[in-house]
N, C-alpha and C positions, 0 to 999 in steps of 0.2 A: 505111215505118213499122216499129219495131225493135217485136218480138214477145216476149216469155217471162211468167216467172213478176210477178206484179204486187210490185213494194217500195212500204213506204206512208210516210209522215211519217208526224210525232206526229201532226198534224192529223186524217190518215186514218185514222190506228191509232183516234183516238176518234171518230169516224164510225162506223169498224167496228165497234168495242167497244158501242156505243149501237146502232147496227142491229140487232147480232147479239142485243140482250136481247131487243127487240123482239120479233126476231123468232123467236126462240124462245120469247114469248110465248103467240105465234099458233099455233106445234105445240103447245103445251101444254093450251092454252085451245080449240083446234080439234076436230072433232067425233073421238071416237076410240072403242073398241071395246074394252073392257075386258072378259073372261070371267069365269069359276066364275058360273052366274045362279045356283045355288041354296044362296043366304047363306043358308035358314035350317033347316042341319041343324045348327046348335047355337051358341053363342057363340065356343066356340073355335075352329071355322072361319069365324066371323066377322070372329074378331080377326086370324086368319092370313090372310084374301083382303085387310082392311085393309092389315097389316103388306107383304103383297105388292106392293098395289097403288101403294105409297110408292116400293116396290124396283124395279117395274117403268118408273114414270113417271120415277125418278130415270137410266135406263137411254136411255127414249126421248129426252127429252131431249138427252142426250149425243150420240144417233146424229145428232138435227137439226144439235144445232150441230157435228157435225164436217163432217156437208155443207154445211152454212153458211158454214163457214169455210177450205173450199178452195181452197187457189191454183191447185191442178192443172186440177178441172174440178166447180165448186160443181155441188153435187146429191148429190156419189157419197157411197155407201158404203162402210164396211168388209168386204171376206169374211167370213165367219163365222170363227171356231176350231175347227179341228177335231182338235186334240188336245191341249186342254184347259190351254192354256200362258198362256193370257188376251190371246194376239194371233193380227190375225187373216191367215190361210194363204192366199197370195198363191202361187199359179204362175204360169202365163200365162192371167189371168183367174183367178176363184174356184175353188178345188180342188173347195168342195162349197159350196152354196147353202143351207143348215141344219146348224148346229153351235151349238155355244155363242159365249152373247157375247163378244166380242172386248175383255172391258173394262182391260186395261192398254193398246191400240190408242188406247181412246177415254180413256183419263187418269179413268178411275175405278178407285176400291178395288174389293175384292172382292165384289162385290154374290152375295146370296146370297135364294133366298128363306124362306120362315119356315120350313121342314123343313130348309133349312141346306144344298139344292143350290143350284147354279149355274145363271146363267139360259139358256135356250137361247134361240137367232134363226135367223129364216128371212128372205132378201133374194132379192128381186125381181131377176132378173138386168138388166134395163132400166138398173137403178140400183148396176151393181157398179164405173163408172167404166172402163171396158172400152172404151165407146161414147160417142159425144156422148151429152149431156144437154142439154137446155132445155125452154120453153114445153109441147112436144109431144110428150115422152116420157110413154109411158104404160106405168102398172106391169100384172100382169096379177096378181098372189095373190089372189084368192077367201078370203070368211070366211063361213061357213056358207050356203055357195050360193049368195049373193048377188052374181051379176054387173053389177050395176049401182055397185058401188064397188070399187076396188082398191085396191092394200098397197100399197106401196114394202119395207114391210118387216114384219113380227111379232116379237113379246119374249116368250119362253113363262116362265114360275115351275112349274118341273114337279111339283114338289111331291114328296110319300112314294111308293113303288111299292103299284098298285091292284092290278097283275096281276100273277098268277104267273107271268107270263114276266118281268116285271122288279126278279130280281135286279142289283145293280147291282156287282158285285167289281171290284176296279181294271183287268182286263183289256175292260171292259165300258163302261168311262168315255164313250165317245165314241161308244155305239153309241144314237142317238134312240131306237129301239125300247123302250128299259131307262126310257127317262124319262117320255117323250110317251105319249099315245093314238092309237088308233083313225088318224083319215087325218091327224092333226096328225107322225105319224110316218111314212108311208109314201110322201117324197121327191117327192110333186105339188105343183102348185101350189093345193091346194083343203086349207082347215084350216078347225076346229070350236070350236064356243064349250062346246059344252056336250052330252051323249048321255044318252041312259035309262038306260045301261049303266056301269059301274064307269068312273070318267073323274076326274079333278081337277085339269089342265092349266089355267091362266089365264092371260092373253094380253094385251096391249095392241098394239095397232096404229097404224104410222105409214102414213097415207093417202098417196097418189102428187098426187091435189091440193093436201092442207093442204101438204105439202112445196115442191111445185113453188108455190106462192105465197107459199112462203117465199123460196125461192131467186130466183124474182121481184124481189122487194124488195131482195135480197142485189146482184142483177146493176144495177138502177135506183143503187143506191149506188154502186155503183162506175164508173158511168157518169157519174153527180155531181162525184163526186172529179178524172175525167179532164176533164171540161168545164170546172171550175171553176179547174184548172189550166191550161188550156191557154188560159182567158183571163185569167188570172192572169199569164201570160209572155208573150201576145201584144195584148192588150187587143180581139180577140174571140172572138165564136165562127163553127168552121165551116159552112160552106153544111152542109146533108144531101145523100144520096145519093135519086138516085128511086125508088121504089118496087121492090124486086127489087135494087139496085144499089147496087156498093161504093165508085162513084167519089163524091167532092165534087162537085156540079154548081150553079153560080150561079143555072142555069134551073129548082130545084126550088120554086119559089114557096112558101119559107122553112121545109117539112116534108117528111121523107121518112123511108129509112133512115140511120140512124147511120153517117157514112164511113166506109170503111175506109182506103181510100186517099185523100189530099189534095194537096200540093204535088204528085204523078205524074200527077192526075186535069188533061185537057184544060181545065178554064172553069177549074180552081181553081189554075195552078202558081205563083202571086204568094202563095201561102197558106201559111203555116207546118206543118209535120208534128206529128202527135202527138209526146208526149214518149216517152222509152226502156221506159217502163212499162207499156206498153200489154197488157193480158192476152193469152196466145195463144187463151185458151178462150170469145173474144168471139167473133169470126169461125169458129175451128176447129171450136167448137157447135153452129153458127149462130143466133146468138141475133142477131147482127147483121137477121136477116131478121126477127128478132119484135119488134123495138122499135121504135116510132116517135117524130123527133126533130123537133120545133117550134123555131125560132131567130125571136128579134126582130129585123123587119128593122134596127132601129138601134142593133143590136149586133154587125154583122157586119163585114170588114173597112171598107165601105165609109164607116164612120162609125164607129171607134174608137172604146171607154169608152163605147158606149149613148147616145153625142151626138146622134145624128141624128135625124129628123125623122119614121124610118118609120114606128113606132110598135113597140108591143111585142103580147108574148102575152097573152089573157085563159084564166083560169083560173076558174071558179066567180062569173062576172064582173067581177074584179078582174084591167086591162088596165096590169097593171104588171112582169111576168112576161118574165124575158131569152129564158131556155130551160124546154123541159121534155124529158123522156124519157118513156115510156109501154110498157109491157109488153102485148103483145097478146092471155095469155093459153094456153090451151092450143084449138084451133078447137072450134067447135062446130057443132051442124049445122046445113047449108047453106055452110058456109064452106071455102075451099081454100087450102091450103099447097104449096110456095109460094104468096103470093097474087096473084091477078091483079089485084082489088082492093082497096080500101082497105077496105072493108068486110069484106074475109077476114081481116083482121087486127083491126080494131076495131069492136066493139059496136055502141056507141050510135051513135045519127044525129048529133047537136051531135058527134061527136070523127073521125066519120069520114066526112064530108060532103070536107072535102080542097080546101074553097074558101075559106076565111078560115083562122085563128087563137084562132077561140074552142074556148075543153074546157071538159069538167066531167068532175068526180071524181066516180065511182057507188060505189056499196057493193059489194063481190061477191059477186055473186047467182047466182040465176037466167036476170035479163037480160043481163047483162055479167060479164066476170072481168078485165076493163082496167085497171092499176094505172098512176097517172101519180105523178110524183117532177115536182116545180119544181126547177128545179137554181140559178136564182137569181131575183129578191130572196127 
């Protein structure tokens, strides 16, 4: 199987294009964490937390879909800037984990906020692209003590200087202490919405889940695109791989992992190979381990064009379904990674029972964070 960067058709380019709104939707509209709580020292810090909060969300945005839309290894972010050039500083790994935003990196103007600074960011190293990413990465940033959610990343609007210590002269540009507060400035992973004390830092926050269920969505697409191609030139689709496993196998009674390898795999070498497209950062990630792939038996080779007799997939009851894909999520508790069973990777009992072909599509919740993609009809 040839491995690199993914090239798309027009087809996929509007696939992607359509995803990608989507699903920057879902960051947008996602639960998120905007600061200054005390609007009401007057109107005209009213109008300016407004005016911010425009500059800030226009900001988050951008960061989603540049992990969205990576070909190297969907999820990552940008470094930060840390000397104020509007891109962002790349050595081996991130120079510094808090700087300002990197917004000519991410193809936005010069975003400023209502006192007419630049905004600053702080990123989660989990998510500097440094490392695999998928399902299972988790951010660790803290927002006012709260360990029970985490960042992937922060967007600060630092506003006028509160304190006499920050002076801001152009030799000072790049130093957070001049802009930020209190522990918003003091290079940990733990920042603040709001203090008793002289403060007017506001924030917006990109969650490490709403992201990663983006990027979900992102990976199920392109997993779409490869399936649909690859029965598109051979007229079907491949066996899966078993559980834990990269080969094709015939004996997967018709769901497993997503193959990595095919014609090389022992039951499957009468099978055609992926095409030249194939991302390196499916396998390289291991997202190959977190998705799970349902084939109709009579769509496989053994009955070309969906001709055969074996029947197909049911989905929300409707047993018309060639393939699907499914995202396992990030584990939850009780669950193990790698999994040993089917139930470490999927939720609900109807999707991971692993003895028929019936699913069903949950909301994500509480009980489940399982996303399935029908790859066709």
């Amino acid at each position: 199987m040839a491995a690199g960067t993914t090239q798309l058709n027009g087809s996929q380019h509007q696939q992607r294009g359509a995803a990608l709104l989507i699903l920057l939707t879902i960051i947008v509209l996602a639960a998120s964490y905007t600061l200054l709580k005390r609007l009401n020292r007057g109107p005209v810090a009213i109008l300016q937390a407004s005016d911010n909060a425009g500059v800030l969300g226009e900001a988050r945005t951008a960061l989603a879909g540049y992990a969205l839309k990576s070909t190297t290894r969907p999820g990552e972010l940008p470094c930060p800037d840390t000397d104020n050039d509007g891109y962002s500083n790349v050595a081996s790994g991130c120079s510094a984990y808090v700087g300002r935003l990197p917004w000519k990196t991410l193809g936005l103007g010069d975003l400023r906020d209502a006192s007419g600074e630049r905004l600053w960011y702080a990123l989660d190293t989990a998510f500097d692209g440094a490392t695999a990413i998928n399902s299972d990465t988790a951010a660790s940033l803290v927002l006012d003590g709260d360990t029970g959610r985490h960042y992937a990343a922060l967007i600060f609007a630092p506003g006028q200087p509160v304190l006499n210590t920050q002076a801001r002269p152009p030799a000072a540009q790049n130093n957070v202490a001049r802009y930020l507060e209190d522990d918003n400035a003091n290079g940990d992973g733990n920042f603040v919405s709001t203090l008793p004390s002289d403060f007017n830092d506001q924030v917006l926050a990109l969650g490490d889940t709403e992201l990663l269920q983006a990027v979900e969505h992102r990976v199920l697409g392109e997993l779409k695109s490869q399936l649909k191609s690859y029965f598109f030139t051979n007229n079907y689709y491949p066996y899966p791989a078993l559980l834990n496993g990269t080969d094709c196998d015939v004996s997967s009674n018709f769901q497993g992992q997503v193959p990595i390898t095919i014609s090389g795999a022992p039951s499957c070498s009468s099978l055609a190979d992926w095409g030249p497209n194939w991302p390196a950062w499916f396998a390289g990630d291991g997202w190959n381990l977190l998705v799970w792939y349902a084939v109709a038996p009579a769509c496989t080779q053994a009955t070309p064009n969906c001709a055969g007799p074996g029947g197909f997939v049911t989905v929300d009851g409707t047993a018309d379904k060639q393939a699907i894909v499914i995202t396992a999520g990030p584990r939850r508790s009780g669950q193990s990674r790698p999994a040993g069973l089917l139930s470490d990777l999927l939720d609900a009992g109807v999707n991971n029972d692993g003895t028929n072909l019936i699913f069903q599509k949950l909301p994500l919740d509480a009980n489940s964070n399982d996303q399935i993609l029908i790859v066709a009809p």
